[in-house]
Each structure stands twice: as structure tokens, then as C-alpha cells.
C-alpha positions as CSV (number, residue, x, y, z in Angstrom):
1,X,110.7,94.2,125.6
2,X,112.1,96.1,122.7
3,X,110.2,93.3,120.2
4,X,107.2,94.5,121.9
5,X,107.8,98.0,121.3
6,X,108.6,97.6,117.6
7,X,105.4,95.7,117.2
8,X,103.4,98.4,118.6
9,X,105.0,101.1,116.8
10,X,104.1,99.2,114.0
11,X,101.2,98.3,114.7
12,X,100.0,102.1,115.6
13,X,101.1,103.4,112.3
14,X,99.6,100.8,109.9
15,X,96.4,102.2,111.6
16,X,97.4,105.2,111.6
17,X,97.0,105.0,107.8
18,X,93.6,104.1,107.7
19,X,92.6,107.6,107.3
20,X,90.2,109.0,104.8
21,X,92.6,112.2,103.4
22,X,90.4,114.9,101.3
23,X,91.0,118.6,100.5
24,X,93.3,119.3,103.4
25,X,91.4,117.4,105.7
26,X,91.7,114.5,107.7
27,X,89.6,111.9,109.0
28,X,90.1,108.7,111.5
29,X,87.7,105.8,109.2
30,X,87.8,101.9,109.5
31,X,89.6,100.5,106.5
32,X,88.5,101.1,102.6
33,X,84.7,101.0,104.0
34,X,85.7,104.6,104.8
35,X,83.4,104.6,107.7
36,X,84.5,106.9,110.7
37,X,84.0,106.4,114.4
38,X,83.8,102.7,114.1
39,X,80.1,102.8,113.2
40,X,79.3,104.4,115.7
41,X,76.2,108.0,115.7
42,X,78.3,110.6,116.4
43,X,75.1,112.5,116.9
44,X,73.9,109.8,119.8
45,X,76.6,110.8,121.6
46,X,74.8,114.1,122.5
47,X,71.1,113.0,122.4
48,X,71.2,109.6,123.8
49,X,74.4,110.3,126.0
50,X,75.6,107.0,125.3
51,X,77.7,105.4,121.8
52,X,74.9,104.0,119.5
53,X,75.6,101.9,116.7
54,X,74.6,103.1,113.6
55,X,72.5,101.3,110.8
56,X,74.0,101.1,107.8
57,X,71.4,102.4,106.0
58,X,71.7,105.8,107.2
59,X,74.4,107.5,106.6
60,X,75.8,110.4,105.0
61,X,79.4,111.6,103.9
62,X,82.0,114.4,105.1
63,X,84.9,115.4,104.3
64,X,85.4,111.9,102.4
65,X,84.3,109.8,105.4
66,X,81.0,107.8,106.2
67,X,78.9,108.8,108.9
68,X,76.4,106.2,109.4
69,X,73.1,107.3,112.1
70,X,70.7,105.1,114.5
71,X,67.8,107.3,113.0
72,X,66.6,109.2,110.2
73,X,66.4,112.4,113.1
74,X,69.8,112.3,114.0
75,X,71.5,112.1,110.3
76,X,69.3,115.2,109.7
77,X,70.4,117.1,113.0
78,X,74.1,115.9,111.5
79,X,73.6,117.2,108.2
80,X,72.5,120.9,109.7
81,X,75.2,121.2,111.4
82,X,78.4,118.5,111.2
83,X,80.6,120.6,113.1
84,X,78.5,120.7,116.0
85,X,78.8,116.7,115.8
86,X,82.1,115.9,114.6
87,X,84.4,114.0,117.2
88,X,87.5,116.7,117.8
89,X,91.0,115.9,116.0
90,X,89.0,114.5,113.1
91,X,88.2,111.1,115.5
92,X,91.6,110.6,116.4
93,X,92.6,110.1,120.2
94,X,92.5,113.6,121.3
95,X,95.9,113.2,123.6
96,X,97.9,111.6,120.5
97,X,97.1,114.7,118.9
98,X,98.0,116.9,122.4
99,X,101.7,114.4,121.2
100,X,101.8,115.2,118.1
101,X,100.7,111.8,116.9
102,X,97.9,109.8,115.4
103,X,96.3,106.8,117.2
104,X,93.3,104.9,116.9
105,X,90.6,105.0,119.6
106,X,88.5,103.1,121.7
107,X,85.0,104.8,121.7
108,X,84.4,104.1,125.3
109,X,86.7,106.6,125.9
110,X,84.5,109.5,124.6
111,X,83.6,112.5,126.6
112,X,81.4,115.9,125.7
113,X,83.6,118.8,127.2
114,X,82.4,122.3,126.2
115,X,79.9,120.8,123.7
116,X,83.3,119.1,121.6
117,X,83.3,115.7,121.6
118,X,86.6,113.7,122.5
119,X,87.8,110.8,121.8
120,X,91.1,108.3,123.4
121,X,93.0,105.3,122.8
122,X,92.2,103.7,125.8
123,X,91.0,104.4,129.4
124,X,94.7,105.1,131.1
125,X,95.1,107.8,127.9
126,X,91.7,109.3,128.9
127,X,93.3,109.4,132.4
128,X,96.2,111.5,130.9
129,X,94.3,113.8,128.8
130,X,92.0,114.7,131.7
131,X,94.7,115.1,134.4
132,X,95.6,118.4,132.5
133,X,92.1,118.5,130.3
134,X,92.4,122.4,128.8
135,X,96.0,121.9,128.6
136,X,95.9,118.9,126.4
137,X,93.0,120.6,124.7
138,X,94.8,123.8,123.6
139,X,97.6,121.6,122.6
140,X,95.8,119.0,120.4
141,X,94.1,122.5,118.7
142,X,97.7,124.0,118.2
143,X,98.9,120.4,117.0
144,X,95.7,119.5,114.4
145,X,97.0,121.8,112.0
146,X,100.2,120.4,111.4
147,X,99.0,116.4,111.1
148,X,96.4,117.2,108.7
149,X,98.9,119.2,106.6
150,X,101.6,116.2,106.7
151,X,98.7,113.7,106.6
152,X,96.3,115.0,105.0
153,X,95.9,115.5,101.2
């Protein structure tokens, strides 16, 4: 048991490190492609209410991370307004964050709640986060600060 629980300690900060760190901020990207939200249109997430693959040959960068868009339309509505699309706690799993902590996420987690859209590690961590949703909320707000300033650059 304790083998297991080294392994995924391990294993949770050697992704933990794939981060794209620029000017104080920080960003959850796949490897040295620098590509956040696994590929995935951030902006689809709110137009087609679904996760969309991108296509690699439209994208756009922010804060030192890839974006890559289904459509022409939706890296436009991206690049007029990024915040409005940006996954909360820089694509992180919003309850890590709520912990103080920085894991990966499984996009089939994601939720739009008060037009912010969350991210998890898994479905049981979704569970958590929503049992106590504006709690975990405030607390992954109050938290982000502090990780970007000891993880980010």
C-alpha cells in the first residue's frame, strides 16, 4: 500500500511540472508541445457544450501556453476575450487548488458554473468539489495566488 502511495505522489508531481511558467503566471500544458487543456477548444466548451478537439492548425498563444481551436470563429471569440474562456486555476483540477495542490485533469470532468469553466482530476474529485461547490470555489481563488507565486516564474 505505502509503494502505491509513493508511486502516485510521484507520479502527480512529475506532472505537476509540466507547466508552462511565464511572467507570474501559470499554466496546466501537455509536455514541451506547451499545449494546454490537452488539445482540447476551450471556447467549445461554451458554444458547443461539449469538449472539442482542436485542429492543430488553429491556435493561438497565452500566457506562454498553446491554445489550439476547432474553428477559425472560436479562436477569434478566444482572442477577444481569453479570460472569458480560460479554464479556472490556470487548467489545473479546480479542488487540488481548493488543497493547495497541483494535479492534472481529466477533461470529462469540466463544468461551466457562473460562466468560469472548471476543470478535475477525475469524476470522484468532481464529486468533492461539488459537494461544497462555492466553498471549494472561494478556496481554490484564495489558494491560486500562492501556487503561481511558488510555481510560477
Amino acid at each position: 500500500m505505502k509503494s502505491i502511495k509513493n508511486f502516485l505522489a510521484l507520479t502527480l508531481a512529475t506532472l505537476a511540472l509540466a507547466v508552462s511558467a511565464t511572467a507570474g503566471e501559470l499554466v496546466n500544458v501537455s509536455g514541451a508541445s506547451n499545449i494546454a487543456v490537452g488539445g482540447y477548444d476551450t471556447v467549445a466548451f461554451f458554444t458547443d457544450k461539449k469538449p472539442v478537439h482542436g485542429d492543430p492548425g488553429v491556435s493561438a498563444t497565452h500566457q506562454g501556453a498553446t491554445y489550439i481551436f476547432a474553428s477559425q470563429a472560436h479562436k477569434d471569440l478566444f482572442l477577444t476575450a481569453p479570460e472569458k474562456y480560460l479554464p479556472q486555476c490556470g487548467g489545473f483540477c479546480a479542488y487540488g487548488v481548493a488543497v493547495g495542490a497541483l494535479f492534472p485533469v481529466d477533461v470529462s470532468t469540466w463544468q461551466i458554473r457562473d460562466g468560469k469553466l472548471y476543470l478535475n482530476l477525475n469524476k470522484a474529485i468532481l464529486k468533492k468539489f461539488n459537494a461544497d461547490f462555492e466553498g471549494n470555489a472561494a478556496k481554490a481563488k484564495a489558494n491560486w495566488p500562492g501556487l503561481v507565486e511558488k510555481h510560477g516564474k
